[in-house]
mmCIF file as Biopython writes it, N, C-alpha, C and O atoms, coordinates in Angstrom:
data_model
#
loop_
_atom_site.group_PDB
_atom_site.id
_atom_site.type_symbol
_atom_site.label_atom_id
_atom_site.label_alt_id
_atom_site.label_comp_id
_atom_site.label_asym_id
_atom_site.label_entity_id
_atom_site.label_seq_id
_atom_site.pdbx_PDB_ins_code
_atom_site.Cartn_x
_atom_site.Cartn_y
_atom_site.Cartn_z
_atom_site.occupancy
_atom_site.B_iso_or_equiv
_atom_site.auth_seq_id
_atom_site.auth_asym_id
_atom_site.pdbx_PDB_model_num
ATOM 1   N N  . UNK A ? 1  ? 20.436 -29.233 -28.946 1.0 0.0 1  A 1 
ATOM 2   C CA . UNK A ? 1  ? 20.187 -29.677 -27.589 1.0 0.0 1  A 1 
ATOM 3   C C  . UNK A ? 1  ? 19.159 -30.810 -27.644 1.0 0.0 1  A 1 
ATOM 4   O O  . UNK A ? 1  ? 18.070 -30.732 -28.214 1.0 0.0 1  A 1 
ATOM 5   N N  . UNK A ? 2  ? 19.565 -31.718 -27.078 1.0 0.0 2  A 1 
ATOM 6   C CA . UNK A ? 2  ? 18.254 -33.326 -27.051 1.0 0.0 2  A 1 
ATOM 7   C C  . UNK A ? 2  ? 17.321 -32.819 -25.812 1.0 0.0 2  A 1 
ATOM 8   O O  . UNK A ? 2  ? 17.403 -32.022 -24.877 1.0 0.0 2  A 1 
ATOM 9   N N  . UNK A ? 3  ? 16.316 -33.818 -26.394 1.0 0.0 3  A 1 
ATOM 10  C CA . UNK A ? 3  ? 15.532 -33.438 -25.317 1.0 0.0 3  A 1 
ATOM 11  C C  . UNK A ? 3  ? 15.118 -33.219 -23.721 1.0 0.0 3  A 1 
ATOM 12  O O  . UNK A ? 3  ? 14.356 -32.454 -23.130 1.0 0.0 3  A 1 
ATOM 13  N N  . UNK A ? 4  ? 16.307 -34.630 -23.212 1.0 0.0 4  A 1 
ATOM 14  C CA . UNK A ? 4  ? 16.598 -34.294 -21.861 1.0 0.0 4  A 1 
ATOM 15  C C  . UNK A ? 4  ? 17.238 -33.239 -21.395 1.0 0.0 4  A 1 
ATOM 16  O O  . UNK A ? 4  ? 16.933 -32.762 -20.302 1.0 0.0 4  A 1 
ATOM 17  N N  . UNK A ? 5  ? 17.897 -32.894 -21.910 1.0 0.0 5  A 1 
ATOM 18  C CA . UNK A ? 5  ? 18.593 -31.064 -21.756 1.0 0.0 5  A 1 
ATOM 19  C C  . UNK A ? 5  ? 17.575 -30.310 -21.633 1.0 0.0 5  A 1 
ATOM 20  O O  . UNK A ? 5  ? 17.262 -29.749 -20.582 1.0 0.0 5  A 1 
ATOM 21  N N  . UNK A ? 6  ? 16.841 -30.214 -22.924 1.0 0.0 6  A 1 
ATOM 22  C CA . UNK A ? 6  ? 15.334 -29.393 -22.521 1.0 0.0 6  A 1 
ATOM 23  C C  . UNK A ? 6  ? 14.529 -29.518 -21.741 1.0 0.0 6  A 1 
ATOM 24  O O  . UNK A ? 6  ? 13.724 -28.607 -21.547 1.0 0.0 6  A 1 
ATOM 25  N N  . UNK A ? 7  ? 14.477 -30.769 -20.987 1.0 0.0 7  A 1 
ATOM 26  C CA . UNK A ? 7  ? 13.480 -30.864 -19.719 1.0 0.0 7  A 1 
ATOM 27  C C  . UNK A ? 7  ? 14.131 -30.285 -18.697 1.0 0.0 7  A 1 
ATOM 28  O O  . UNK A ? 7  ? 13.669 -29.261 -18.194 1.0 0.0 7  A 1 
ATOM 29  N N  . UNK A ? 8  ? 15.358 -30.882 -18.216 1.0 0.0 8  A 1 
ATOM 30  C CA . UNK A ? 8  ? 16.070 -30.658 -17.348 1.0 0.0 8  A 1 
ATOM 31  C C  . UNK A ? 8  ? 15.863 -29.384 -17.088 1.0 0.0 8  A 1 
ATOM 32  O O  . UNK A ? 8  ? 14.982 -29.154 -16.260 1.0 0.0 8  A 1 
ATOM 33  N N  . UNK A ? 9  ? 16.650 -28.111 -17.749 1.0 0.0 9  A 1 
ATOM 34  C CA . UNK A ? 9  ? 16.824 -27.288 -17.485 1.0 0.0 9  A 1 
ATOM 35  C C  . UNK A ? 9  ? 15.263 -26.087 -18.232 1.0 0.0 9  A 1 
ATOM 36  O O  . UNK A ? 9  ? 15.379 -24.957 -18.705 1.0 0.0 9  A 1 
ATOM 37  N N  . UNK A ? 10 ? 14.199 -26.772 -18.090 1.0 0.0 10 A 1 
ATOM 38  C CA . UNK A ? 10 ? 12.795 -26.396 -17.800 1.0 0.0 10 A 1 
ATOM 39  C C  . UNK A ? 10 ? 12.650 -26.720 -16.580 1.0 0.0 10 A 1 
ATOM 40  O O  . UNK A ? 10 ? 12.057 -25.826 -15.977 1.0 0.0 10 A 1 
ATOM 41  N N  . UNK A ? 11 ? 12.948 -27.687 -15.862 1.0 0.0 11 A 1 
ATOM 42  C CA . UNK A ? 11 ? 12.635 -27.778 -14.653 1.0 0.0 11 A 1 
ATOM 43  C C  . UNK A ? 11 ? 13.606 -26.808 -13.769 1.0 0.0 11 A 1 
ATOM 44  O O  . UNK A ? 11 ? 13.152 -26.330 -12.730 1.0 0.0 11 A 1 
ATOM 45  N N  . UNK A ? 12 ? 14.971 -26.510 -14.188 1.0 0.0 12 A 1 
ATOM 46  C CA . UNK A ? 12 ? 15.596 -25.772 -12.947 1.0 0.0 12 A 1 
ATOM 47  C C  . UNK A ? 12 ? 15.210 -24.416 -13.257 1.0 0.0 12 A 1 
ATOM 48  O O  . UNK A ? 12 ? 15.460 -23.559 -12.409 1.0 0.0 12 A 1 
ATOM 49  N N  . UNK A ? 13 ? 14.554 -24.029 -14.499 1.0 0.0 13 A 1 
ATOM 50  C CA . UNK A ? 13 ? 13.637 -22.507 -14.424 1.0 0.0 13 A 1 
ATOM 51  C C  . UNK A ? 13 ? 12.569 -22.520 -13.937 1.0 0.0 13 A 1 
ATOM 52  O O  . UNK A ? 13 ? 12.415 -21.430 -13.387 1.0 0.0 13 A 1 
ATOM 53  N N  . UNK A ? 14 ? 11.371 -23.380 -13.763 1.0 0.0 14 A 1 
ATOM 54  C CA . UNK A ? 14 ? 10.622 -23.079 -13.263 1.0 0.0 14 A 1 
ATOM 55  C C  . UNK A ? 14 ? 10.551 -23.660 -11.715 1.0 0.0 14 A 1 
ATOM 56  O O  . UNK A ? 14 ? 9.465  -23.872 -11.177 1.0 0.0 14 A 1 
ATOM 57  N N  . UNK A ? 15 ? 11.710 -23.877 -11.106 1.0 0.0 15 A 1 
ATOM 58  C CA . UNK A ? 15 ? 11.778 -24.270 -9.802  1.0 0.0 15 A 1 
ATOM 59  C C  . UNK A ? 15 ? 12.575 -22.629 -9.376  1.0 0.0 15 A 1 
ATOM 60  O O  . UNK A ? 15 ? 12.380 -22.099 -8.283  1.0 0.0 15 A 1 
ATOM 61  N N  . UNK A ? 16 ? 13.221 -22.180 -10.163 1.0 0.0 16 A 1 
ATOM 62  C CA . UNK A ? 16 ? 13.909 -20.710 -10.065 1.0 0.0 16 A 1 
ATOM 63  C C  . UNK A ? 16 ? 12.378 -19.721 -10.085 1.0 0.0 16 A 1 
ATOM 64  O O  . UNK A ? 16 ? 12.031 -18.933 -9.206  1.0 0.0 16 A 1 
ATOM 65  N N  . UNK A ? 17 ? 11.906 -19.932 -10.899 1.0 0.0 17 A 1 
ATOM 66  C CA . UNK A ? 17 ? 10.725 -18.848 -10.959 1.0 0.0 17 A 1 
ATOM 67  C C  . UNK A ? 17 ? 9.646  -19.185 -9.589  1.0 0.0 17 A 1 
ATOM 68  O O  . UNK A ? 17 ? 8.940  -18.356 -9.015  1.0 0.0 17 A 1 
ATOM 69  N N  . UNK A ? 18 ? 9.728  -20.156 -9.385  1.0 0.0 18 A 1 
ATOM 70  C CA . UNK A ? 18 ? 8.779  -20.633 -8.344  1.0 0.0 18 A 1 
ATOM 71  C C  . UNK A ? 18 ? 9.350  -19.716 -7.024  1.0 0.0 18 A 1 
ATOM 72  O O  . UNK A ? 18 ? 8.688  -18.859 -6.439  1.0 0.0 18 A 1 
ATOM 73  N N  . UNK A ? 19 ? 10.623 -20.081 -6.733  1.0 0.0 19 A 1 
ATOM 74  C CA . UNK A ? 19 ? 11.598 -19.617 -5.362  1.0 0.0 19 A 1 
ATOM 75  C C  . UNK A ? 19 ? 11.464 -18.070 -5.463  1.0 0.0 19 A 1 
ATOM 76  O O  . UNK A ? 19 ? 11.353 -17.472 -4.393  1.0 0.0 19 A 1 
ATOM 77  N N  . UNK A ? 20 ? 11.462 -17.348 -6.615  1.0 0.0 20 A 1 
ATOM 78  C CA . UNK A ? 20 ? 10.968 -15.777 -7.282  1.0 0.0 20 A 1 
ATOM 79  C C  . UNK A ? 20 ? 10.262 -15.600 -6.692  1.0 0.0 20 A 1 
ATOM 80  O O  . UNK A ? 20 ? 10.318 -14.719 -5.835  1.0 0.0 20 A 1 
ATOM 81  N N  . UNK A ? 21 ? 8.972  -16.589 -6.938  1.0 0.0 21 A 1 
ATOM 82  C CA . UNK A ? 21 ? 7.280  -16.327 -6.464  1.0 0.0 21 A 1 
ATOM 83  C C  . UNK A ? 21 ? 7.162  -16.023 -5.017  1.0 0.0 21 A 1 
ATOM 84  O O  . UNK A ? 21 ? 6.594  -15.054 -4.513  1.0 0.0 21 A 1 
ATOM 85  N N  . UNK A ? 22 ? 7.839  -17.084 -4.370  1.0 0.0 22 A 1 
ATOM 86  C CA . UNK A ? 22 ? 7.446  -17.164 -3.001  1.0 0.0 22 A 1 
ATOM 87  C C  . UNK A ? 22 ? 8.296  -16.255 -1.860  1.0 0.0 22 A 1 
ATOM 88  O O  . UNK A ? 22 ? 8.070  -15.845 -0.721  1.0 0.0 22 A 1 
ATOM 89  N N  . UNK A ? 23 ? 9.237  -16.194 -2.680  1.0 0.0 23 A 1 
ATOM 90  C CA . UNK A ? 23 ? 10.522 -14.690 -1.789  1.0 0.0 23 A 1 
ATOM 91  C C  . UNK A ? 23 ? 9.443  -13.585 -2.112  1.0 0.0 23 A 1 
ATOM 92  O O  . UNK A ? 23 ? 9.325  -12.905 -1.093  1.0 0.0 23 A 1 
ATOM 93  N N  . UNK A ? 24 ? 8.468  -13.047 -3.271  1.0 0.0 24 A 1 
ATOM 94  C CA . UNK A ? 24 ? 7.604  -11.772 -3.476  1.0 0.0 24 A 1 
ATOM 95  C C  . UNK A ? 24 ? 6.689  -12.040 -2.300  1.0 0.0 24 A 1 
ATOM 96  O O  . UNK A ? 24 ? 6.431  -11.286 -1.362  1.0 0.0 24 A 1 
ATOM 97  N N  . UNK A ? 25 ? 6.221  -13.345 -2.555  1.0 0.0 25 A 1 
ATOM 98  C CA . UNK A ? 25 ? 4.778  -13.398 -2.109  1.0 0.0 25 A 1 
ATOM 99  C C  . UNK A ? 25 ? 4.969  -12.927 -0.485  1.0 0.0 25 A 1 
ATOM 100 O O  . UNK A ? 25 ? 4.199  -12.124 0.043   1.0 0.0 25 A 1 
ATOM 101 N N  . UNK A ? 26 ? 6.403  -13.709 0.400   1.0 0.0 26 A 1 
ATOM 102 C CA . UNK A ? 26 ? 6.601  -13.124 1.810   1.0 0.0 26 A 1 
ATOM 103 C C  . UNK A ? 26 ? 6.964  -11.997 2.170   1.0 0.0 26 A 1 
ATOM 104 O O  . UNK A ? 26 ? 6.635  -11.399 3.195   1.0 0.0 26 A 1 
ATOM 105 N N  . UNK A ? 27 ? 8.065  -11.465 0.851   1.0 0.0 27 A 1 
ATOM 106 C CA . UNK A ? 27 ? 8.210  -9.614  1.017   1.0 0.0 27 A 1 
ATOM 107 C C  . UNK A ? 27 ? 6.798  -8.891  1.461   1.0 0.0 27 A 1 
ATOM 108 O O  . UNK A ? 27 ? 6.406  -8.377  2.509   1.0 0.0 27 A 1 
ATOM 109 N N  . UNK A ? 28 ? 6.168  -9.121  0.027   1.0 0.0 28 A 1 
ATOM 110 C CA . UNK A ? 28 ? 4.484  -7.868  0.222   1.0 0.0 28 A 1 
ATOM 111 C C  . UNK A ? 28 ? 4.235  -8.479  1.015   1.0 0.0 28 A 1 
ATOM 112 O O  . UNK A ? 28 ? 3.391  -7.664  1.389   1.0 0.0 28 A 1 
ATOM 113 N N  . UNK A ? 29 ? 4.124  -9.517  1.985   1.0 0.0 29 A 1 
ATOM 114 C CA . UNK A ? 29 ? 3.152  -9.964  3.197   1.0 0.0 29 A 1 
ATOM 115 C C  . UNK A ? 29 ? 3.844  -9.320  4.226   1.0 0.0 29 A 1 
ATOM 116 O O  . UNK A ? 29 ? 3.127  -9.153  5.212   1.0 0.0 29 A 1 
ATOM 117 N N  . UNK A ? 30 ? 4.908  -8.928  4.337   1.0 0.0 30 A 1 
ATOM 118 C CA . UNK A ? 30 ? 5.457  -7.894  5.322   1.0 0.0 30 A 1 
ATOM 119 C C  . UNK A ? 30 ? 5.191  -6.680  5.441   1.0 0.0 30 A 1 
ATOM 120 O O  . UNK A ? 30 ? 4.791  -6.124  6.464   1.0 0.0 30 A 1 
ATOM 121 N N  . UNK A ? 31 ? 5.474  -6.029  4.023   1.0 0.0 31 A 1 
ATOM 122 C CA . UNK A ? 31 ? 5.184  -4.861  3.857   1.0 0.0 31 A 1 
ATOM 123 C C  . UNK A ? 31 ? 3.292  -4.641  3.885   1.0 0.0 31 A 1 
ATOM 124 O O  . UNK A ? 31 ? 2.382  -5.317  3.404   1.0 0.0 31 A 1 
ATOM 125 N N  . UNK A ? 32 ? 3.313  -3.537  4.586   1.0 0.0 32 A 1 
ATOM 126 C CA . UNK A ? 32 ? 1.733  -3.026  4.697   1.0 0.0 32 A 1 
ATOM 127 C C  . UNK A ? 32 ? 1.286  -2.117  4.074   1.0 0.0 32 A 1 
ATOM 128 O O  . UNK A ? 32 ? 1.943  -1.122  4.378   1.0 0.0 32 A 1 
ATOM 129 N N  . UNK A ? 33 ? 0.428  -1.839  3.262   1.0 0.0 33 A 1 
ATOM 130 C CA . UNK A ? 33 ? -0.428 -1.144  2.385   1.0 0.0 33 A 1 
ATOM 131 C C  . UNK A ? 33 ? -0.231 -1.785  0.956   1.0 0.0 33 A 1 
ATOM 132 O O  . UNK A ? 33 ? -0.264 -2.947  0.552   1.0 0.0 33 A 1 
ATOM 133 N N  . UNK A ? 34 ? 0.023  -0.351  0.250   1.0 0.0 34 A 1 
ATOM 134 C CA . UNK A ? 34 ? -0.638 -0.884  -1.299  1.0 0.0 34 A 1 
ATOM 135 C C  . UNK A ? 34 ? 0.868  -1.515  -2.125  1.0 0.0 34 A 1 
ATOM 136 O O  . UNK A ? 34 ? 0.631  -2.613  -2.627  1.0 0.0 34 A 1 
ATOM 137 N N  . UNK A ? 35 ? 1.859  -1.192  -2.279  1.0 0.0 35 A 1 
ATOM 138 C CA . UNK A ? 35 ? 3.136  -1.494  -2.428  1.0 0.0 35 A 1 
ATOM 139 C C  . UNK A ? 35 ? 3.083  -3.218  -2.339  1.0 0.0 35 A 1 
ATOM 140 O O  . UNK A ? 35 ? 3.253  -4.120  -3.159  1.0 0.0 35 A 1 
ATOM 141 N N  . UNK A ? 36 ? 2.692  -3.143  -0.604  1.0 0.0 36 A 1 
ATOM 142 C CA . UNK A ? 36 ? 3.347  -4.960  -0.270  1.0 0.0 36 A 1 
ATOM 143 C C  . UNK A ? 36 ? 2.029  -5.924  -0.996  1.0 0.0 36 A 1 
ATOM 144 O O  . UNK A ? 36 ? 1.979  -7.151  -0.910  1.0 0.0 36 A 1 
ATOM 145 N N  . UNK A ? 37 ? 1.096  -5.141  -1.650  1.0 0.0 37 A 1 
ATOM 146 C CA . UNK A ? 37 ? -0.486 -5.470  -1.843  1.0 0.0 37 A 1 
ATOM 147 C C  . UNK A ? 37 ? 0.239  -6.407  -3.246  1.0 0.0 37 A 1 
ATOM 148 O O  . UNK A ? 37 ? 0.479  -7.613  -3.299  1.0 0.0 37 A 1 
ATOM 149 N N  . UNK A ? 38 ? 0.462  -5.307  -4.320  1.0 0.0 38 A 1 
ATOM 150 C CA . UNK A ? 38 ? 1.069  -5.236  -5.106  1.0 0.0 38 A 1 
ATOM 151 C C  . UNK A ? 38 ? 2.484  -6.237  -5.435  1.0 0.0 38 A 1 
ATOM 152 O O  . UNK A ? 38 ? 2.313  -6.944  -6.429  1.0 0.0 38 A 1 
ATOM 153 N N  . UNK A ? 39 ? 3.228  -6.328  -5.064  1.0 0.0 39 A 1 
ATOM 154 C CA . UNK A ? 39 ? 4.470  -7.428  -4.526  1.0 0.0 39 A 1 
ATOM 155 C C  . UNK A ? 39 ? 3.408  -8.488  -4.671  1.0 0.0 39 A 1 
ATOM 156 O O  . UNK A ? 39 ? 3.459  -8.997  -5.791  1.0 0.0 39 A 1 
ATOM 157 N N  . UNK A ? 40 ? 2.638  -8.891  -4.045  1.0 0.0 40 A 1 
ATOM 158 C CA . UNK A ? 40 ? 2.340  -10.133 -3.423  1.0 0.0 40 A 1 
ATOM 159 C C  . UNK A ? 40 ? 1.451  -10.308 -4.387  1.0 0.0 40 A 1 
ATOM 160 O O  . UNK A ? 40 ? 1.244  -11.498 -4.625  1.0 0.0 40 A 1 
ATOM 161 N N  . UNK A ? 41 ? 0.846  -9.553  -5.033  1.0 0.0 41 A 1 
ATOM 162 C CA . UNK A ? 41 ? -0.106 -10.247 -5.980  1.0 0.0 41 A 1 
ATOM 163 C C  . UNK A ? 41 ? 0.942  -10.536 -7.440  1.0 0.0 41 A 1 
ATOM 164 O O  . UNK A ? 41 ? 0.793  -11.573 -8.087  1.0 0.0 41 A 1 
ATOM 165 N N  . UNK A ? 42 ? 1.490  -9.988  -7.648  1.0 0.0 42 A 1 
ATOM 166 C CA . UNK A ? 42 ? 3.068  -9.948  -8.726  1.0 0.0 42 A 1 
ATOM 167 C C  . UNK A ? 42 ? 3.405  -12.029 -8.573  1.0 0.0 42 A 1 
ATOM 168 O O  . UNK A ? 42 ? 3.485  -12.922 -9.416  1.0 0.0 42 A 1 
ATOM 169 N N  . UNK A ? 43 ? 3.510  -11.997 -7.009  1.0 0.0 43 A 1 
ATOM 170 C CA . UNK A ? 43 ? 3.971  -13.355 -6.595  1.0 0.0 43 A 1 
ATOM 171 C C  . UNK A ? 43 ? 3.237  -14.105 -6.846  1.0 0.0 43 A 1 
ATOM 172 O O  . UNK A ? 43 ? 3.716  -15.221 -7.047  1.0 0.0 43 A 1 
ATOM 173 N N  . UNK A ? 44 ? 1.869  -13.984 -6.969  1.0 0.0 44 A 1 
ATOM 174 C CA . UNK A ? 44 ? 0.777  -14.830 -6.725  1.0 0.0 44 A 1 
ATOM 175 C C  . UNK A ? 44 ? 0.696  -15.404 -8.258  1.0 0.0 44 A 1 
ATOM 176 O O  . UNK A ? 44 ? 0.640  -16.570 -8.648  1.0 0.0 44 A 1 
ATOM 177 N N  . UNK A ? 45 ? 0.711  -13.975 -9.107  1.0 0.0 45 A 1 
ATOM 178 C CA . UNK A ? 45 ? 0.777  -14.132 -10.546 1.0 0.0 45 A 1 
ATOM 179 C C  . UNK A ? 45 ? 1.451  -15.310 -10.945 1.0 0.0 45 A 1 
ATOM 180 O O  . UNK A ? 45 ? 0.955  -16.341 -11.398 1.0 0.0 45 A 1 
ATOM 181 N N  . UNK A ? 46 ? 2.782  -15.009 -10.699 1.0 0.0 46 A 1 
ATOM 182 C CA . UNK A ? 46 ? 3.682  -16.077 -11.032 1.0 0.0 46 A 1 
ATOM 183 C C  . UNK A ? 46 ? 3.592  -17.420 -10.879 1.0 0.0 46 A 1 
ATOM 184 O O  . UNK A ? 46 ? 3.825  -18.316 -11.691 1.0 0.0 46 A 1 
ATOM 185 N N  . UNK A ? 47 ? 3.113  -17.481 -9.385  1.0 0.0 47 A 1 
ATOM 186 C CA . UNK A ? 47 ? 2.856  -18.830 -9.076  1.0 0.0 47 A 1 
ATOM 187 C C  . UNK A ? 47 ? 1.578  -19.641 -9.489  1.0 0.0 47 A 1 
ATOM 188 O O  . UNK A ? 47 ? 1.277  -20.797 -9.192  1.0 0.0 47 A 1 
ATOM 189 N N  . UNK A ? 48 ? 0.873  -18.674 -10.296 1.0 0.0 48 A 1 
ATOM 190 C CA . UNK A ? 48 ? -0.453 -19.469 -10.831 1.0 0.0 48 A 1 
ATOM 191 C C  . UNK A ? 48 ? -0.029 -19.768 -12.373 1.0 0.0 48 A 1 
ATOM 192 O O  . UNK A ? 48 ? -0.302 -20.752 -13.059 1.0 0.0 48 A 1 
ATOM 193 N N  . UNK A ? 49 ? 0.650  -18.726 -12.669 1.0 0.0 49 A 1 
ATOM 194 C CA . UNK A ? 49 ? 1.179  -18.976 -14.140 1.0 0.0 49 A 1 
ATOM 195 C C  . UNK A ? 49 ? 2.004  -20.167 -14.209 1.0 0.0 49 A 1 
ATOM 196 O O  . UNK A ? 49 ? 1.916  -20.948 -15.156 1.0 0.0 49 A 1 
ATOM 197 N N  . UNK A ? 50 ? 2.717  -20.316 -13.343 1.0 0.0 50 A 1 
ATOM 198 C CA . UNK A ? 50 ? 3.385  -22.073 -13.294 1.0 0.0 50 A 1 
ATOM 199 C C  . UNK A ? 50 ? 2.503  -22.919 -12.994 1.0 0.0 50 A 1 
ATOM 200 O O  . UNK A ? 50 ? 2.715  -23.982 -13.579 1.0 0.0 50 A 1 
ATOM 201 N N  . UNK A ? 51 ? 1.372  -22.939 -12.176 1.0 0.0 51 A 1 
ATOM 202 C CA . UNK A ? 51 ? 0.245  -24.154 -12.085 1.0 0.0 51 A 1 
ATOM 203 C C  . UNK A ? 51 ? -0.096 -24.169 -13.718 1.0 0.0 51 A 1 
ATOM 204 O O  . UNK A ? 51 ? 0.480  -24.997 -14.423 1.0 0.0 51 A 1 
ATOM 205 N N  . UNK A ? 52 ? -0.818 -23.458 -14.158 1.0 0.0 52 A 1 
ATOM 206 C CA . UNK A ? 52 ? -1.154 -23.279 -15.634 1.0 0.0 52 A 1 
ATOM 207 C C  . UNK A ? 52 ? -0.569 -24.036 -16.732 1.0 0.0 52 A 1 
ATOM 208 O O  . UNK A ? 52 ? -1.149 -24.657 -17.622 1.0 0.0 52 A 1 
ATOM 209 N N  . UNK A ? 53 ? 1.033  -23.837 -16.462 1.0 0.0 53 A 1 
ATOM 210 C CA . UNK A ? 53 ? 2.315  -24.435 -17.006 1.0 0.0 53 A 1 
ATOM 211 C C  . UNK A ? 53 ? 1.775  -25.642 -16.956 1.0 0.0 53 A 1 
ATOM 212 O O  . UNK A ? 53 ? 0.923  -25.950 -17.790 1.0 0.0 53 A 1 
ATOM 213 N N  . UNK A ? 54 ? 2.169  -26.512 -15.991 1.0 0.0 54 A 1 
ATOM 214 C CA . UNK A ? 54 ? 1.901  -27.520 -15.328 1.0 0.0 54 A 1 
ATOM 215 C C  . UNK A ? 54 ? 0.484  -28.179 -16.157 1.0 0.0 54 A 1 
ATOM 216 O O  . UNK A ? 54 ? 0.492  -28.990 -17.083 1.0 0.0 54 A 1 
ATOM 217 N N  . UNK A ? 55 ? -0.340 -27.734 -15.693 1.0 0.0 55 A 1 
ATOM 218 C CA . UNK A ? 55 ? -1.540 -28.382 -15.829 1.0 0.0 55 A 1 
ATOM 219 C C  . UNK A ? 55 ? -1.810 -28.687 -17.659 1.0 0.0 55 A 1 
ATOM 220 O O  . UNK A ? 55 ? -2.219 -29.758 -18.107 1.0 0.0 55 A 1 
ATOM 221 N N  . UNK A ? 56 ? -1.545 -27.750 -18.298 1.0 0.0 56 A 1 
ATOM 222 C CA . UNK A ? 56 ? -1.293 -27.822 -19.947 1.0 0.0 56 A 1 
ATOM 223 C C  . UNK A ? 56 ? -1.225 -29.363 -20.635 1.0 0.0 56 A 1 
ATOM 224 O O  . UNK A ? 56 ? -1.875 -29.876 -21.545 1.0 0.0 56 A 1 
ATOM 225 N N  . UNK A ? 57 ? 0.114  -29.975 -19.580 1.0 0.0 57 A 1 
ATOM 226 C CA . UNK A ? 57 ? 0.294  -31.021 -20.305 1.0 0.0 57 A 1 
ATOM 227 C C  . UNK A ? 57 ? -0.753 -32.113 -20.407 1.0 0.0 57 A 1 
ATOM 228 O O  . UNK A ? 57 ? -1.002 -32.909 -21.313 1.0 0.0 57 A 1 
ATOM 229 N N  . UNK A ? 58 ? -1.457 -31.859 -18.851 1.0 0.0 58 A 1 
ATOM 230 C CA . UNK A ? 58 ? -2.549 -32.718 -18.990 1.0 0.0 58 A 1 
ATOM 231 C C  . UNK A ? 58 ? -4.243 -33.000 -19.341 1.0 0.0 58 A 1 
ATOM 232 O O  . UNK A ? 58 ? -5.136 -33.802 -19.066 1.0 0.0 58 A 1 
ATOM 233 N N  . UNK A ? 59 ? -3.977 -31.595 -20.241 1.0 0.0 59 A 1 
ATOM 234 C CA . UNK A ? 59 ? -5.260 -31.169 -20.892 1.0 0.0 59 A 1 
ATOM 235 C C  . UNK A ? 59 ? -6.222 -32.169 -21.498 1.0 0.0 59 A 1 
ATOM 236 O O  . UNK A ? 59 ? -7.265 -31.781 -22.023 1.0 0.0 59 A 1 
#
C-alpha cells in the first residue's frame, strides 16, 4: 500500500472514531446517573486520544 492509501484511509478512521466519540458523548449526556457518567467520559476519552493523535505530528 503507498502512502496516500495510508493517509487516506487514516483519515476516514479517525473521522469514524471521532463520529463514535460524539454519538457516546450525547448518549451519556442523556442518560442520568452513573452509567450516562461513564458513556460520556468513554467519549471524551476518545476524543482526546485523537487530539493527542493529531498534535504528535507537531511535536
Amino acid at each position: 500500500m503507498d502512502e496516500k492509501r495510508k493517509q487516506i484511509l487514516s483519515v476516514i478512521v479517525q473521522v469514524i472514531i471521532f463520529i463514535i466519540c460524539l454519538v457516546l458523548v450525547i448518549i451519556g449526556q442523556r442518560n442520568v446517573g452513573p452509567q450516562g457518567t461513564l458513556v460520556m467520559i468513554l467519549g471524551l476519552a476518545g476524543l482526546i486520544g485523537l487530539l493527542y493523535h493529531y498534535n504528535r505530528k507537531f511535536k
